[in-house]
Backbone as CSV, one residue per row, in Angstrom:
resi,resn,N_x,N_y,N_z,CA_x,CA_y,CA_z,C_x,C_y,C_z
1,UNK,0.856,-1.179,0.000,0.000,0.000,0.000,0.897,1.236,0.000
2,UNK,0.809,2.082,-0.441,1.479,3.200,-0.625,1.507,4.214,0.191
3,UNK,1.999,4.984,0.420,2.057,6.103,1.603,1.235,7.262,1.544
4,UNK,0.444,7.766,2.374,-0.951,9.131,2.140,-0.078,10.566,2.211
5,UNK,-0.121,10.987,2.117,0.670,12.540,2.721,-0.639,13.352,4.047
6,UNK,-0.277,13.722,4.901,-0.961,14.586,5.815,-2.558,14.881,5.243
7,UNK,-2.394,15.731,4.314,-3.412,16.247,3.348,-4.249,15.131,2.770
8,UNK,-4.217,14.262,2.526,-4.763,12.784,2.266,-5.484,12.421,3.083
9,UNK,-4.517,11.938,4.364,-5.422,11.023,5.853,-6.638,12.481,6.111
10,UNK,-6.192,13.711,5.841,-7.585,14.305,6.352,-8.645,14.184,5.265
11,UNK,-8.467,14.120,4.148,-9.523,13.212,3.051,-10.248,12.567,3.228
12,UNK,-9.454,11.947,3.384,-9.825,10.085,3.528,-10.484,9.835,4.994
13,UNK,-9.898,10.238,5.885,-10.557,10.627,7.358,-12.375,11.655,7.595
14,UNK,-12.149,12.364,6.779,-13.661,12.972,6.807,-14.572,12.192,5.623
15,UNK,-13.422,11.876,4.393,-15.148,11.013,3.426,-15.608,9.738,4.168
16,UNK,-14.710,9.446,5.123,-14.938,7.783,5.504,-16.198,7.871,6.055
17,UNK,-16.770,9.447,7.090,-17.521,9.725,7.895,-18.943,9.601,6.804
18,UNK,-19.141,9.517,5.559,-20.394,9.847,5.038,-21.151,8.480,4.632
19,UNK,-21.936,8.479,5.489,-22.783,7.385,5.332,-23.752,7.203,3.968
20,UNK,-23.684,5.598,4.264,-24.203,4.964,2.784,-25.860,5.919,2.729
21,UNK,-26.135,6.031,1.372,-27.419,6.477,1.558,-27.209,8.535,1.108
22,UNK,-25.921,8.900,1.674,-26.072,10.640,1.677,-24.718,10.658,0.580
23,UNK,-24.457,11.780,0.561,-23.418,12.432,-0.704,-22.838,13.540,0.687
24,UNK,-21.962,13.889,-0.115,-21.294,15.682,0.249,-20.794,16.475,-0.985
25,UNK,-20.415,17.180,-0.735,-19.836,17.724,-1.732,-18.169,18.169,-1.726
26,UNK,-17.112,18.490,-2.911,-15.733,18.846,-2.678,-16.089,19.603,-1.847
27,UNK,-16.836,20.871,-1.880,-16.641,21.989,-1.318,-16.988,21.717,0.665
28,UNK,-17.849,21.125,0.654,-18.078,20.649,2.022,-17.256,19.637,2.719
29,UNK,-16.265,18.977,1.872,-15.601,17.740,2.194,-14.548,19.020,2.484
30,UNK,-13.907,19.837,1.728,-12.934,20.660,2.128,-12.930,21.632,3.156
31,UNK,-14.342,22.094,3.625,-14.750,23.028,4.492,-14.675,21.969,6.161
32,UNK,-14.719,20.842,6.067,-14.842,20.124,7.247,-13.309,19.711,7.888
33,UNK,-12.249,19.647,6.523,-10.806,19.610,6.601,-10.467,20.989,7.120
34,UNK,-10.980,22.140,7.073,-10.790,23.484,7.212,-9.717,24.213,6.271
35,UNK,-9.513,23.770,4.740,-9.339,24.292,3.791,-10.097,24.774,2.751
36,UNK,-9.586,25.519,1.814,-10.706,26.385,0.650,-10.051,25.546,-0.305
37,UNK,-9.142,24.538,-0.131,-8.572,23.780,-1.523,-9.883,22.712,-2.422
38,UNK,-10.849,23.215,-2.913,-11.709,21.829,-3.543,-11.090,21.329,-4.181
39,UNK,-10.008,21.584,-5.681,-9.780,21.010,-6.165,-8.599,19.414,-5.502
40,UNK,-8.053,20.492,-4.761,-6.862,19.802,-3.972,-7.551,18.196,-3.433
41,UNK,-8.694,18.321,-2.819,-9.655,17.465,-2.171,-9.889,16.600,-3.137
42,UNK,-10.613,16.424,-4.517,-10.500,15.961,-5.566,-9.699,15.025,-5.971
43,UNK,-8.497,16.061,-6.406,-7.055,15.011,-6.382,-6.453,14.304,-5.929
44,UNK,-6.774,14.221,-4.199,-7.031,13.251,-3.204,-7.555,11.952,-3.700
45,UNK,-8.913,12.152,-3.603,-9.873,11.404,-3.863,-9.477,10.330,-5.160
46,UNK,-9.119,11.225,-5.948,-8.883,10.667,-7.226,-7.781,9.619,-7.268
47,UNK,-6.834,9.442,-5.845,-5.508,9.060,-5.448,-6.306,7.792,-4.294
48,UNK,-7.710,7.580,-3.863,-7.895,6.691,-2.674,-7.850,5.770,-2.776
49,UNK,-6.182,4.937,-1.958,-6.088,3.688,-2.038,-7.420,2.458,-1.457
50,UNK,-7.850,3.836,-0.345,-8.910,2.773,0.276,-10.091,2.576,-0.079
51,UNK,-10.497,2.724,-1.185,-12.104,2.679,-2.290,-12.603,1.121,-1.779
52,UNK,-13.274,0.854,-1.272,-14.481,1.842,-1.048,-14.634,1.875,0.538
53,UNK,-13.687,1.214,0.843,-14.079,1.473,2.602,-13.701,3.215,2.703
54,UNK,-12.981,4.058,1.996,-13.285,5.148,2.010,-14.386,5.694,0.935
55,UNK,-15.312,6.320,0.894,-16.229,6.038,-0.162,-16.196,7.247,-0.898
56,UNK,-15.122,7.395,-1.831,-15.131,8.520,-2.310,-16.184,8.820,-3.530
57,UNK,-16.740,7.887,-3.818,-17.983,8.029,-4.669,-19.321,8.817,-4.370
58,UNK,-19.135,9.197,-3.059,-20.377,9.758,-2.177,-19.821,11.119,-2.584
59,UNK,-18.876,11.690,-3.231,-18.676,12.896,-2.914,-18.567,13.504,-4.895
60,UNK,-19.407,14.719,-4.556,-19.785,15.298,-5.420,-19.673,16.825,-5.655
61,UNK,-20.253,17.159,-6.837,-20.302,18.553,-6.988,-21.566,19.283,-6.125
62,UNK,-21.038,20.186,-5.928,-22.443,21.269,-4.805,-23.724,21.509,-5.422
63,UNK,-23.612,21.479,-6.513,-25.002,21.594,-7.482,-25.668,19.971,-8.368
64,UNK,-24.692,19.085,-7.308,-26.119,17.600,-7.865,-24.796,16.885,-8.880
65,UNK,-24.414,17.691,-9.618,-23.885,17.048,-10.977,-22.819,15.817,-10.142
66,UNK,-22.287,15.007,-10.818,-21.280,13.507,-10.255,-20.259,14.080,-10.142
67,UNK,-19.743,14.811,-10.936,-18.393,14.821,-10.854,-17.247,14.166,-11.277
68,UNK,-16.369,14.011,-11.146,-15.389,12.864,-11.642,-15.185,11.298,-10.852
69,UNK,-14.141,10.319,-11.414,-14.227,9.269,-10.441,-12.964,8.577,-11.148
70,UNK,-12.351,7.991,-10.267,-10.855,7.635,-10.929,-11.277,6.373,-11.878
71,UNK,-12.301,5.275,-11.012,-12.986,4.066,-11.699,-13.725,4.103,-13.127
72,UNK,-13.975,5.526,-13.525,-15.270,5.749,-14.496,-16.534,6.574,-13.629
73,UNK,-17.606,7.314,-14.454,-18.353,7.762,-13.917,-19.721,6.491,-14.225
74,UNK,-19.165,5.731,-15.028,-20.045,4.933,-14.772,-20.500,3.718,-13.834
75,UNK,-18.944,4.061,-12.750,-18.789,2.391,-11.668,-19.347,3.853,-11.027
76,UNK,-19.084,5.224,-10.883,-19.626,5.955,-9.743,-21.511,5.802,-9.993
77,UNK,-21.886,6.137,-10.893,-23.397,5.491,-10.581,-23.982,4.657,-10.243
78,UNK,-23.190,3.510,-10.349,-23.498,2.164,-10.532,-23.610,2.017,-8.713
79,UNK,-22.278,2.883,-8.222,-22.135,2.132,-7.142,-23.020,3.194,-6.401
80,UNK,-23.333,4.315,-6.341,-24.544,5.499,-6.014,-26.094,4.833,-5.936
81,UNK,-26.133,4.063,-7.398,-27.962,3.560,-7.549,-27.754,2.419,-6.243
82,UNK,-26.852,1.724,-6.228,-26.800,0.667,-5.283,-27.261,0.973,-3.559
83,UNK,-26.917,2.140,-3.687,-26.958,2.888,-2.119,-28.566,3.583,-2.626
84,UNK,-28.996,3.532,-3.446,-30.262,4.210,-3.467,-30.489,5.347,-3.691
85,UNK,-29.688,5.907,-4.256,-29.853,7.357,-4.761,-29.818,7.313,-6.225
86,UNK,-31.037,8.238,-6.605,-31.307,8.548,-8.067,-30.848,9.670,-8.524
87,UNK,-30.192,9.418,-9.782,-29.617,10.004,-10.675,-29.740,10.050,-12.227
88,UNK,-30.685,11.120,-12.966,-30.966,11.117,-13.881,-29.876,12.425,-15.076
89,UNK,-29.072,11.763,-15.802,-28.447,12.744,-16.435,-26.924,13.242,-15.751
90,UNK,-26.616,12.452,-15.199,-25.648,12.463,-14.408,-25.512,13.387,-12.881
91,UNK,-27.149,13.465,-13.298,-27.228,14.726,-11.497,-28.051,14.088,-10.809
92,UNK,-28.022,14.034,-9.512,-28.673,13.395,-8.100,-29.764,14.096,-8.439
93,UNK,-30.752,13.660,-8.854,-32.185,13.946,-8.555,-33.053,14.721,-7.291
94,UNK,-32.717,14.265,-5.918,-33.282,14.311,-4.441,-31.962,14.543,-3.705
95,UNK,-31.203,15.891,-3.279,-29.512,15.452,-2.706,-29.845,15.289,-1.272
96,UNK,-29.178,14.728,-0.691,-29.207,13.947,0.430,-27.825,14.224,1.352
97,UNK,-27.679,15.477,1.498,-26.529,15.759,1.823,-25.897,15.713,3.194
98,UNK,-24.644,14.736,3.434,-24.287,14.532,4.551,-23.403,15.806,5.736
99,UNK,-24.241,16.593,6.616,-23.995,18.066,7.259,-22.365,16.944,8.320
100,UNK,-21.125,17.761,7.981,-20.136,17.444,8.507,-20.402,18.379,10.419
101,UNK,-19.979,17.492,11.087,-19.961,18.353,12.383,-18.266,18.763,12.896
């Protein structure tokens, strides 16, 4: 397994928190790390050795749309409809958004 950098484990440490069933978003996944980096968060994500026990598929754009996914955006729906969330057109239909404390 490869080594995380600092900036990573806090990634990977707050998406782990979002339960099956809700989404977040970069921007909220980065606001809970207490950085303004979204993209940075992203590139993380895009890097998670621990898929899916970290579930970086839950995490999305602030306005519904999917976003990217290192697997395809099509294993990210696949694995989204599975958890029960609808998505028509590549945007969450109903968002279900997980409030970080």
């Amino acid at each position: 397994m490869r080594s995380t950098t600092p900036f990573q484990k806090k990634v990977y440490d707050a998406c782990s928190k979002v339960p099956k069933g809700k989404v977040t978003s970069y921007r909220d996944l980065a606001h809970a790390i207490h950085t303004k980096a979204y993209r940075a968060v992203g590139m993380a994500l895009n890097k998670n050795p621990f898929s899916p026990r970290v579930p970086c598929h839950r995490v999305i754009n602030a306005d519904g749309r999917l976003g990217g996914f290192a697997s395809g955006l099509k294993n990210k729906i696949k694995l989204l409809k599975k958890e029960g969330i609808i998505i028509t057109d590549n945007k969450i239909e109903q968002l279900f958004f997980h409030k970080f404390k």
